[in-house]
DOBA-576091 format. One record per residue (C-alpha): residue in three letters; z, y negated, x. Coordinates in pm, whole numbers, plus 32768, in hexadecimal, padded with zeros to 4 digits. Example, Ala and Ser with C-alpha at 12.3 -4.5 7.8 and 13.67 -1.06 7.14 Angstrom:
ALA830C81C284CE SER82CA806A8557 
END
This chain:
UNK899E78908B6D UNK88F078798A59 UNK87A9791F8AB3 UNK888E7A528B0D UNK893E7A1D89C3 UNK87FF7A3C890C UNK877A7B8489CB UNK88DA7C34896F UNK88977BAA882B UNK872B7C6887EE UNK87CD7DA688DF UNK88C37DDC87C3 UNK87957D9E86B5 UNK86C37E7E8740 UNK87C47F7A876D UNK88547F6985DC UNK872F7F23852E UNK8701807C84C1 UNK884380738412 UNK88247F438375 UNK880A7ED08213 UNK86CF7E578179 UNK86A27D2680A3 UNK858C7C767FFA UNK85397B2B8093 UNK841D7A1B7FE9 UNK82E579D480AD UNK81BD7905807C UNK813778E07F18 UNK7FE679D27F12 UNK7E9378DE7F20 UNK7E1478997DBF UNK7E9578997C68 UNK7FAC79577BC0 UNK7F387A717B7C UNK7F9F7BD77B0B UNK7F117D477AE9 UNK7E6C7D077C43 UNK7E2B7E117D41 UNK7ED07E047EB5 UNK7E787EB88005 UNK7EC87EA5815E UNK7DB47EBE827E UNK7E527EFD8408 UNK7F5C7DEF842A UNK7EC57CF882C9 UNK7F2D7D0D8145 UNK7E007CB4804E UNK7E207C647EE5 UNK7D237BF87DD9 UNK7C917C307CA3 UNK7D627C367B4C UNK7DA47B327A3F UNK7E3F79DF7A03 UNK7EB979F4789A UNK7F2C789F7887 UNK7DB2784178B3 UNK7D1A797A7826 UNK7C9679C07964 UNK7BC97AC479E2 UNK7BF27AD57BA8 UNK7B177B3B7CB0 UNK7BAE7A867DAA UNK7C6D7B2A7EF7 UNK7D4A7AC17FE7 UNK7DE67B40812A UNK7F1A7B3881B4 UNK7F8C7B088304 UNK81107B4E8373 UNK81107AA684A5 UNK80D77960841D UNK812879C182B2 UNK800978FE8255 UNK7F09795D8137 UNK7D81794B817F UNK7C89794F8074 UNK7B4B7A7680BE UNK7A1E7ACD800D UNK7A387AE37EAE UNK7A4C7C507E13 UNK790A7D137E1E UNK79017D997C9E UNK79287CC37B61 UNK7A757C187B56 UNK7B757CEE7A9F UNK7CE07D267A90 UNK7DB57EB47A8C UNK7CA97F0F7B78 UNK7D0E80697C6A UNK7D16804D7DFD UNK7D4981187EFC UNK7D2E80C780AB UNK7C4A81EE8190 UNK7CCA81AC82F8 UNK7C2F804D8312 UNK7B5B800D81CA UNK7BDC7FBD8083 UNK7B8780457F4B UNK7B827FA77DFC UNK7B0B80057C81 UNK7B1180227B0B UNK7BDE7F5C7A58 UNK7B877E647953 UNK7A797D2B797C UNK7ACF7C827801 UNK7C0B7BE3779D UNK7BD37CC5762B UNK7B7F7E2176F1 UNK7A3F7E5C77AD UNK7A947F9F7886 UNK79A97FCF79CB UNK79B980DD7AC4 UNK78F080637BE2 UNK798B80657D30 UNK79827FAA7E4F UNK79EF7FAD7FD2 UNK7A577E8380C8 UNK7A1B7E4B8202 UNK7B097D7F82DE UNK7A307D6283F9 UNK79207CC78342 UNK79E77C498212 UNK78D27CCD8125 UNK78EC7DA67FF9 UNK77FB7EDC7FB1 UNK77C87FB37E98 UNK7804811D7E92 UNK77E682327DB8 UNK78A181ED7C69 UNK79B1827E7BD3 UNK798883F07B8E UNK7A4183ED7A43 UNK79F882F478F4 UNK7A4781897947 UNK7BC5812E7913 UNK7CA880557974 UNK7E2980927A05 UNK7DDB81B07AA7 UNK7EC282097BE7 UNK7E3882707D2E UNK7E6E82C57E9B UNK7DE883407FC6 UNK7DF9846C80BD UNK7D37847981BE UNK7BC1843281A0 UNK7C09843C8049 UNK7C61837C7F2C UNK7CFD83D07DCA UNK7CFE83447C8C UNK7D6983BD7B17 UNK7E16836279F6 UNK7DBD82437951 UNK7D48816777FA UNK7C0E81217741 UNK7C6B80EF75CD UNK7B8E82207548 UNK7C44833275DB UNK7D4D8265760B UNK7DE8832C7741 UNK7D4C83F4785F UNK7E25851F7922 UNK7CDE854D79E9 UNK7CEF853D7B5A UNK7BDF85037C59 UNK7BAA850F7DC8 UNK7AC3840E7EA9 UNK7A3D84C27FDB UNK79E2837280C2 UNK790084358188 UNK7818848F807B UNK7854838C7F7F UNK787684A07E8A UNK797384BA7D87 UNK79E5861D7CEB UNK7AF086457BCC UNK7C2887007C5A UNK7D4887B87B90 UNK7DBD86F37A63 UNK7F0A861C7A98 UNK7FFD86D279EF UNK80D785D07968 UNK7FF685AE784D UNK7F2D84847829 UNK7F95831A7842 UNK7F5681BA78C0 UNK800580D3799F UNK80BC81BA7AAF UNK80BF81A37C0E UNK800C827C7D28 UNK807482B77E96 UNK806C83A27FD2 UNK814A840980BF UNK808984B281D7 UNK7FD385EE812F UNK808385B87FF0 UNK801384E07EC8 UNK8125844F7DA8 UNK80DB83D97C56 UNK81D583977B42 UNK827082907A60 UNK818681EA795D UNK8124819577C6 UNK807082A076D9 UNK813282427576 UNK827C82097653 UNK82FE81C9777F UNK831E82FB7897 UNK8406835979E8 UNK835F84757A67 UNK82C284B67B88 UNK81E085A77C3B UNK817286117D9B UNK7FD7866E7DBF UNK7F77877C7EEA UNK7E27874C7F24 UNK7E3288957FF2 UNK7E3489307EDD UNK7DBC88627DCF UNK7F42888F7D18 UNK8046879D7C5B UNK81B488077C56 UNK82B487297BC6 UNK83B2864D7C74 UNK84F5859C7C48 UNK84C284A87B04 UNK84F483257BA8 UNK866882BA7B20 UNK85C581EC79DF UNK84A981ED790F UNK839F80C4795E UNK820380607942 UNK81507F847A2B UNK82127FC57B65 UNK81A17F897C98 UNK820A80617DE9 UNK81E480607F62 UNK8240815A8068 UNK830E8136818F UNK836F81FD82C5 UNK82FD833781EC UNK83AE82CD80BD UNK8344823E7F6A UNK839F810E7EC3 UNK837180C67D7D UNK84047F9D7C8C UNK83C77E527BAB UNK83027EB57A55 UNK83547EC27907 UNK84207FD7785D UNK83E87F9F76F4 UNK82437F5E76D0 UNK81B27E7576B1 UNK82727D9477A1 UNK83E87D9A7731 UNK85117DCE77DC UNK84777D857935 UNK84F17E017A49 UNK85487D7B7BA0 UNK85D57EDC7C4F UNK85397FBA7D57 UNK858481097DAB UNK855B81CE7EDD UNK84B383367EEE UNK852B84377FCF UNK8435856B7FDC UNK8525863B80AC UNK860B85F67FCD UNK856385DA7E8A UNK864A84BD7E26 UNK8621836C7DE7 UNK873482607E3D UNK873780EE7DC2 UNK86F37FDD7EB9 UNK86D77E657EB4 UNK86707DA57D8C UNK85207CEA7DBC UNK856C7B857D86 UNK86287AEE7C82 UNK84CD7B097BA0 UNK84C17C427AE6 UNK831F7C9F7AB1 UNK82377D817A53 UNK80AC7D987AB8 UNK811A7D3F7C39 UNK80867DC17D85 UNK812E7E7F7E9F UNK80A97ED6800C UNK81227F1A8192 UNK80D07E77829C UNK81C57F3D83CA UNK83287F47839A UNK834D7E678282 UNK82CF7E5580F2 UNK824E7D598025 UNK82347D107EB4 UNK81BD7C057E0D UNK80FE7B3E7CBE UNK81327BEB7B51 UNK819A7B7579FA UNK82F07B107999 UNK837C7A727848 UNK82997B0B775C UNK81307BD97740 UNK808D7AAB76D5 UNK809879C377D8 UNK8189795D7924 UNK80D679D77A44 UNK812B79D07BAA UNK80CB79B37D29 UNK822A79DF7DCD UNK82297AB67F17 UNK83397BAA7F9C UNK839A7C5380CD UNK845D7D8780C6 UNK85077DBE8253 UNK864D7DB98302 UNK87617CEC8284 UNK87967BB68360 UNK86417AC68323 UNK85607AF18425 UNK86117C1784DD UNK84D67D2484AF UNK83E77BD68520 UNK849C7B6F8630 UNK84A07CCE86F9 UNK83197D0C86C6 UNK82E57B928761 UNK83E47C218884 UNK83047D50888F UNK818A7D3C8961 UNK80F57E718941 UNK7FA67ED189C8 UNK7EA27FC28990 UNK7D817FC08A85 UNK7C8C7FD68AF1 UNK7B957FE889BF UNK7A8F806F8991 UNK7B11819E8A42 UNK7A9D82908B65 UNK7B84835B8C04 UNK7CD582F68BD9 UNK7DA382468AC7 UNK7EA0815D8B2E UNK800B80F18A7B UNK80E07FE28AFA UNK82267F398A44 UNK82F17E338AC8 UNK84217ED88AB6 UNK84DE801A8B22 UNK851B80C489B6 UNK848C8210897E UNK835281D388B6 UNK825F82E68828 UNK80A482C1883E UNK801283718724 UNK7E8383CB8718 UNK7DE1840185EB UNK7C6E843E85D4 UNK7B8583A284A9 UNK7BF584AA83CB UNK7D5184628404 UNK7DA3858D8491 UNK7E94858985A0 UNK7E0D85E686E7 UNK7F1D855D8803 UNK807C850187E6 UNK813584AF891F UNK829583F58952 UNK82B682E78A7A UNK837D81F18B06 UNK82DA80908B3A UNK81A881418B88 UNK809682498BA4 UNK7F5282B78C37 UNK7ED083DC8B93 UNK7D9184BF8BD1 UNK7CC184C18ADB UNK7B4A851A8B6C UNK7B4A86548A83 UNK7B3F85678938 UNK7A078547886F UNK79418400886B UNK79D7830A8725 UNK7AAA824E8675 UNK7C35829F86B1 UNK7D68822F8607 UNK7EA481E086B0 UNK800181BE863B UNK81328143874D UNK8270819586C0 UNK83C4815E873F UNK8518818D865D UNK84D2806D857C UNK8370811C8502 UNK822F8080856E UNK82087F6A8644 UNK809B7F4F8677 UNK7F68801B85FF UNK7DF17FF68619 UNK7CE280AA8654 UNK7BF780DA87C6 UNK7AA8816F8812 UNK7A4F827E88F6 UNK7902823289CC 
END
């Protein structure tokens, strides 16, 4: 009785999770120190964050750790490539990560070299640097096979509006349209499939707009301002939408914030959601990993000192619902490496959805199934190929396989 008990249970689950409430819900403490003004990243299904500063110690970082949501557990990997620094810019190119300027002294020492991680090989190597003057707080994003990053600090100027664009096939950097929200440090930067958004942010005072970047055509057109005014935000994005929240909206540091809003582009609108924790911050980090967000370290109390290495999970309300339907899920892609045919199977009977991307991210197959699939695909090049299963509750599993 109660075996069948518990498979009505996770039948009715599955069948309202789309319609349910989401909640933030405390995880693991992130490896390390406290820590704030760190960046954060998600590779395939693991979160990474490192770098930044501990100002109870006056601490410059160059330490990273991963994160694994299975077993909520933190893992510490190698150590930062660069100098250690903190209000360095990051951005993730299909399975490499992507990680620059910033500042490497406690009293200001802006740098603008760059450097790329490798999961695989948990190794760090240096790229082309920045394409603009060294900064730090700049916002960034990626597209595609490329990555963007503007705005920004360096004491001289004092703000940047420039804009640049990192093609990751040439290691080239070239200086795009200007961001048109005049200059400023401190916003945030995300995308939302060919779209990039950049908006909030410090240049004298505290800002709430917001802008969309089409890198189509190179153009900036403003969007709906975010409901208040705030600096050293942090955002995610989630089932196509944006999510941005915690920060400060008087600079430097006051009134801090523990809100998030959520960003409909079809809508242009944003709508408030959950608060993160009890803990209003500022300087925190934000990432996906699937269905679910996470947020975590940052300052609190005051700018001086009070750091922190608390974890959250934005999912489903009812702890552990999201968790326990992906361990009820077995989902398998195979074989790999490749030849002729790719294969889908999921343990249950919902309609699911395969999606094929190739390294440029460009969609090349999208085909809808139920528990599973064998499809032809002999006429595909040789390489590396991204996959995506979806089913209503977003994505379930993703990877990447190799054609022979």
């Amino acid at each position: 009785m109660k075996k069948y008990l518990l498979i009505v249970t996770l039948l009715f689950i599955t069948a309202n999770i789309s319609h349910a409430q989401y909640a933030w819900y405390q995880k693991t403490n992130v490896g390390g120190v406290n820590r704030q003004s760190a960046v954060g990243f998600c590779i395939g299904q693991m979160g990474y964050i490192g770098t930044g500063r501990n100002l109870e110690t006056q601490t410059m970082l160059q330490d990273f750790w991963r994160y694994d949501p299975v077993n909520d557990s933190w893992t510490q990997v190698a150590d930062f490539g660069g100098t250690a620094r903190y209000a360095a810019s990051c951005f993730v190119i299909n399975d490499t990560a992507y990680v620059g300027c910033g500042s490497d002294n406690m009293v200001f020492h802006f740098v603008k070299d760059f450097w790329k991680y490798n999961q695989g090989t948990n190794t760090w190597t240096q790229v082309a640097d920045f394409g603009g003057n060294p900064r730090y707080s700049a916002s960034a994003f990626a597209i595609g096979t490329n990555g963007y990053v503007g705005t920004g600090f360096d004491q001289v100027t004092p703000w940047y509006n420039d804009f640049w664009e990192y093609n990751s096939l040439t290691d080239t950097w070239t200086q795009k349209a200007n961001f048109i929200g005049g200059a400023r440090q401190q916003g945030v930067g995300f995308a939302i499939g060919s779209y990039g958004y950049l908006g909030t942010g410090w240049s004298g005072n505290t800002v709430a707009d917001f802008y969309k970047y089409d890198p189509s055509n190179d153009t900036w057109s403003q969007i709906a301002d975010l409901p208040t005014p705030g600096t050293s935000m942090t955002c995610f994005v989630l089932m196509n939408e944006g999510y941005v929240g915690t920060g400060s909206e008087t600079y430097p540091a006051v009134n801090l914030l523990n809100q998030f809003w959520r960003y409909t582009p079809s809508a242009n609108t944003w709508t408030p959601v959950a608060n993160c924790s009890p803990t209003p911050r500022f300087n925190a980090v934000a990432f996906t990993i699937d269905s679910a967000g996470y947020c975590g370290t940052g300052g609190f109390l005051n700018f001086n000192n009070h750091d922190t290495v608390d974890f959250w999970k934005y999912a489903p309300s009812g702890v552990g619902v999201n968790d326990i339907i992906k361990k009820e899920l077995s989902i398998n892609i195979f074989p790999n490496p490749l030849t002729d045919k790719l294969n889908v199977t999921v343990n249950n009977k919902e309609l699911s959805e395969i999606i094929l991307y190739d390294i440029a991210s460009a969609k090349i197959l999208q085909q809808k199934f139920t528990n599973r699939i064998s499809l032809n695909i002999s006429q595909f090049k040789k390489g590396i190929y991204i996959y995506e299963v979806r089913n209503k509750n977003g994505v379930i599993k993703k990877g990447k396989v190799v054609k022979d």
